[in-house]
C-alpha positions as CSV (number, residue, x, y, z in Angstrom):
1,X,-40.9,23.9,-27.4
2,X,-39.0,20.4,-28.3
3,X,-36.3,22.4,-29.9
4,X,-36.0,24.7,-26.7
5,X,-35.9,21.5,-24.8
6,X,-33.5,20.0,-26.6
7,X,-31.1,23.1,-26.1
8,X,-31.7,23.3,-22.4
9,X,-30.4,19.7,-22.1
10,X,-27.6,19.7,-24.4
11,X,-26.3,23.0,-22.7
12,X,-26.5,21.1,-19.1
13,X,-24.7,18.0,-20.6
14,X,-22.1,20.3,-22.0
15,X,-21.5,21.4,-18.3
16,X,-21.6,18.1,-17.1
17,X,-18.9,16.7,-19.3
18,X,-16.4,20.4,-18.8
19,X,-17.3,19.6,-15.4
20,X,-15.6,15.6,-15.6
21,X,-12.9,16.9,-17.1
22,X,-11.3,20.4,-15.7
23,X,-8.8,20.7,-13.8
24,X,-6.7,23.1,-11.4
25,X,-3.3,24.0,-12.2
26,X,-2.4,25.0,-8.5
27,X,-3.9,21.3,-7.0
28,X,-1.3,19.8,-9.9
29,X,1.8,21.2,-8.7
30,X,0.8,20.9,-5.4
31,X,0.7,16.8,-5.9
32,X,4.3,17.0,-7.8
33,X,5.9,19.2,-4.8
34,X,4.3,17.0,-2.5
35,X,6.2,13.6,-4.6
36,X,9.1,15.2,-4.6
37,X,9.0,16.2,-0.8
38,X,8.3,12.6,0.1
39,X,11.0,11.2,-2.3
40,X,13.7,13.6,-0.4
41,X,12.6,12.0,3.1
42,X,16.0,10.7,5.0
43,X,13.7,8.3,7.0
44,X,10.0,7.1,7.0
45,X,7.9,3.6,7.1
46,X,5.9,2.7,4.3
47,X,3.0,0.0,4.1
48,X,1.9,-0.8,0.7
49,X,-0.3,-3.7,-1.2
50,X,-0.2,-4.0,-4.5
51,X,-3.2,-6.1,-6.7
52,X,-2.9,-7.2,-9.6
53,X,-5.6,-8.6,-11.9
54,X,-5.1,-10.2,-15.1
55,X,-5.2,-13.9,-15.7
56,X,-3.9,-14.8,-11.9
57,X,-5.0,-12.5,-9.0
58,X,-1.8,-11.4,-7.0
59,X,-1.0,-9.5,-4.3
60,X,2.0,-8.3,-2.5
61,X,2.0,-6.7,0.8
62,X,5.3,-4.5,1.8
63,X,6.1,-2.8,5.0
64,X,9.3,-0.8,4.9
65,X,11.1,1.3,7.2
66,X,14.5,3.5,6.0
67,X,16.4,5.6,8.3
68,X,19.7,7.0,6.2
69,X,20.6,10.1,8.7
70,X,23.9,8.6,9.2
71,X,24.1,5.1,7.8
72,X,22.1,3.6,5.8
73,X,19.2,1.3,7.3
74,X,16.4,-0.7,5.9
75,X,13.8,-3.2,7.1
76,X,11.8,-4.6,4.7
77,X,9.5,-7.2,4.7
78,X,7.0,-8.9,1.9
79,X,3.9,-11.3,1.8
80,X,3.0,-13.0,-1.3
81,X,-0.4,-14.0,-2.1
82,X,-1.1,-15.7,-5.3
83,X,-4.9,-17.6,-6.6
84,X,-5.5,-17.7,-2.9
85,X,-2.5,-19.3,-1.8
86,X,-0.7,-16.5,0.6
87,X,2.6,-16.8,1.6
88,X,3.7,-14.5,4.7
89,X,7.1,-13.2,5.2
90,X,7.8,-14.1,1.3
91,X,10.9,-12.0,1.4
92,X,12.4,-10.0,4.5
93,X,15.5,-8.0,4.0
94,X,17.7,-6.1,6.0
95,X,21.1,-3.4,5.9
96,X,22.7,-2.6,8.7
97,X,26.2,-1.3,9.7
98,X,27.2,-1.7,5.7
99,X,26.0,-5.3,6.0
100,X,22.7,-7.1,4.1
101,X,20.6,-9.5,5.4
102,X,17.8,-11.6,3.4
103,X,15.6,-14.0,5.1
104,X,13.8,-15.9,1.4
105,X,11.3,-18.3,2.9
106,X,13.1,-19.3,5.6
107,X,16.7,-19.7,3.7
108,X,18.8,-17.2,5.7
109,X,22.5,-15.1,3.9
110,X,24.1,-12.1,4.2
111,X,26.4,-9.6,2.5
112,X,27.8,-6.2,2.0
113,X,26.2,-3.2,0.9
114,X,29.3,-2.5,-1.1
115,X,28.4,-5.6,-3.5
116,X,25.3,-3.7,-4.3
117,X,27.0,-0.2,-5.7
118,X,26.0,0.9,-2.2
119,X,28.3,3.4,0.2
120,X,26.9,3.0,3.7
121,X,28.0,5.7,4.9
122,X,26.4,8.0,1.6
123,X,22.8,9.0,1.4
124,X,20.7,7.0,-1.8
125,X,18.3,9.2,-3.5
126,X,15.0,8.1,-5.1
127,X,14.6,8.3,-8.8
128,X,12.4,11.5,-9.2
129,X,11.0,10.7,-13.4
130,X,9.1,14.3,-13.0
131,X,12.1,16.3,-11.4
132,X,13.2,17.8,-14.1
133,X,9.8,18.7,-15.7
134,X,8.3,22.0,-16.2
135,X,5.6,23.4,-14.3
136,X,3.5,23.7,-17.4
137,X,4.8,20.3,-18.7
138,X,3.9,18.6,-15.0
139,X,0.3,20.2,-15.3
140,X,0.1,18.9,-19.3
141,X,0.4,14.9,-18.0
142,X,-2.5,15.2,-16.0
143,X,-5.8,15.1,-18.0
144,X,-8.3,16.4,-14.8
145,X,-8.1,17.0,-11.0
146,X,-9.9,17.4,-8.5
147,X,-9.3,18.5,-4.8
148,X,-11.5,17.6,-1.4
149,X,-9.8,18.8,1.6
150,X,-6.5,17.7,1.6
151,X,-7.5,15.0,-1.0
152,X,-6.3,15.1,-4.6
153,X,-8.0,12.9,-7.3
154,X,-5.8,13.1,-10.6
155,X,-6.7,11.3,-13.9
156,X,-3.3,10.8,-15.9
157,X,-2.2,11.0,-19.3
158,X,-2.4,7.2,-20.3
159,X,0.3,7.1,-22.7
160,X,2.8,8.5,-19.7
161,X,2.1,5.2,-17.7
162,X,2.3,3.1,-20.8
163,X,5.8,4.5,-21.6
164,X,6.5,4.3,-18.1
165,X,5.9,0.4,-17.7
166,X,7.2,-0.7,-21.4
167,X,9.3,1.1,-23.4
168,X,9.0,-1.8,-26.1
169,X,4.7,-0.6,-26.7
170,X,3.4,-3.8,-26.0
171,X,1.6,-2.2,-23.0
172,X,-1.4,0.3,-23.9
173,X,-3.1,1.9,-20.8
174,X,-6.3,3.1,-21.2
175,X,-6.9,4.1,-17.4
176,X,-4.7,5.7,-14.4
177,X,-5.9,7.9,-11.3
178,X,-4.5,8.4,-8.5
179,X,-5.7,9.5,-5.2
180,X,-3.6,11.3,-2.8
181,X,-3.8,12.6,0.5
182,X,-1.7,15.7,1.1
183,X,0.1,16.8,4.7
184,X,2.5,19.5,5.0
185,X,3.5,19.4,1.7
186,X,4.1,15.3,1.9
187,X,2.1,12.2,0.6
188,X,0.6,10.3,3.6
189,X,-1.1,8.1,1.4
190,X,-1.8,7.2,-2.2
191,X,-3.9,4.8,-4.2
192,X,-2.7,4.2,-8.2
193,X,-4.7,2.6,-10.0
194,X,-4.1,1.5,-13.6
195,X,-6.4,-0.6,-16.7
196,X,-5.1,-1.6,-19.6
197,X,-3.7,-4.8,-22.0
198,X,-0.6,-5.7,-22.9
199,X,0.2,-7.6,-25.9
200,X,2.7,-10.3,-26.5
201,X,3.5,-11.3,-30.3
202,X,-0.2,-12.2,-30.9
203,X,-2.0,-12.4,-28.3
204,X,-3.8,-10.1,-25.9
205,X,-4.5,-9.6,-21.9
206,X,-6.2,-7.5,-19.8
207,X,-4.0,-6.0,-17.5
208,X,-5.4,-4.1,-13.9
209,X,-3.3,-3.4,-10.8
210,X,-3.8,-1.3,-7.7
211,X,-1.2,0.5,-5.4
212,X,-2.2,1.3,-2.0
213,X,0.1,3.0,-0.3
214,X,0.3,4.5,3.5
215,X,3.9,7.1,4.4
216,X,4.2,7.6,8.4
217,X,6.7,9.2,9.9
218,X,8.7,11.2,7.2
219,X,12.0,12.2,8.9
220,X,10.7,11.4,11.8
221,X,11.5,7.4,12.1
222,X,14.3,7.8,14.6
223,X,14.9,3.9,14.9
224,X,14.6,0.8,13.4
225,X,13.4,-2.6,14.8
226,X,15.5,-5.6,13.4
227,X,15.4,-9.6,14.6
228,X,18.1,-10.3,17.3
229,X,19.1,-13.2,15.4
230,X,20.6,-10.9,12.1
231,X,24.3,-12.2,12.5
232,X,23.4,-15.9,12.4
233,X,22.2,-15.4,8.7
């Protein structure tokens, strides 16, 4: 009867544990075509925070808007927060009729997007890392999915996001998931989140950071809001 028993729970832990880690094909490359949709927007606004835990707690808070359907214009604007010290409007910056504008803590310049590398008048593209990945070699970084409504939960390969923050090894990974709400084929909304150390010569830290991210408005921005006082930077 024990032995019976014994059976009977290992077969139900057995399910349990396929159960943690399967994963659907279809919800993959449904999250990749939704990236790569999103990455191809010509205008959108973005809010983000990113945390990030290790030694120092540290977060950044970005709202950016990009409109590139003829020239190319950005508002973007960052708040620092740092052992509980928080800093708004760290960092604002600005392009506008092949101009830059960047407001650091209240110390005001501009510029050209030409000194950049930048043609106004061209549209900027997104580095895509997965665009020129196979299905079948999307679907292999992805370790187990899961899909509720429009929601996708992803565990990723570790060693992808190692590579993928230090090319030099000192950074092992031992977590990522991400989160990710889908609509009409486009990211509204992601969370990353990442655990893992990172070692430097010979000593070691715990390293944990979280990306929360919200997309509105995905060719749909049709204007941007700017300070009236851009020329007097």
């Amino acid at each position: 009867m024990k032995k019976i028993f014994s059976i009977v729970c290992a077969f139900f832990l057995l399910i349990g544990i396929g159960g943690c880690s399967s994963k659907s094909d279809e919800d993959i490359l449904a999250f990749f075509e939704a990236f790569h949709n999103t990455l191809n927007a010509q205008s959108g606004h973005i809010t983000a925070q990113i945390q990030m835990d290790s030694t120092d707690q540290s977060i950044i808070d970005i709202d950016l808007q990009m409109l590139q359907k003829e020239d190319l214009q950005i508002a973007l604007s960052m708040d620092l927060e740092s052992n509980g010290n928080r800093q708004e409007d760290f960092l604002q910056f600005y392009t506008r009729d092949g101009k830059t504008y960047l407001n650091s803590m209240g110390t005001t310049s501009q510029s050209v997007l030409s000194n950049l590398g930048i043609d106004a008048s061209e549209k900027i593209s997104v580095y895509d890392p997965f665009m020129n990945f196979s299905d079948s070699e999307l679907c292999d970084l992805i370790e187990s999915s899961s899909k509720d409504g429009n929601t996708y939960s992803l565990t990723i390969d570790p060693s992808l996001i190692s590579t993928l923050l230090d090319s030099f090894g000192t950074v092992n990974v031992e977590s990522a998931t991400i989160d990710a709400v889908i609509e009409q084929e486009t990211l509204s909304s992601f969370t990353l989140s990442v655990a893992g150390t990172q070692s430097l010569e010979e000593t070691s830290e715990n390293i944990r950071f979280t990306i929360d991210c919200q997309i509105e408005d995905l060719d749909q921005l049709q204007s941007i809001s700017f300070p009236n006082d851009l020329e007097t930077y």
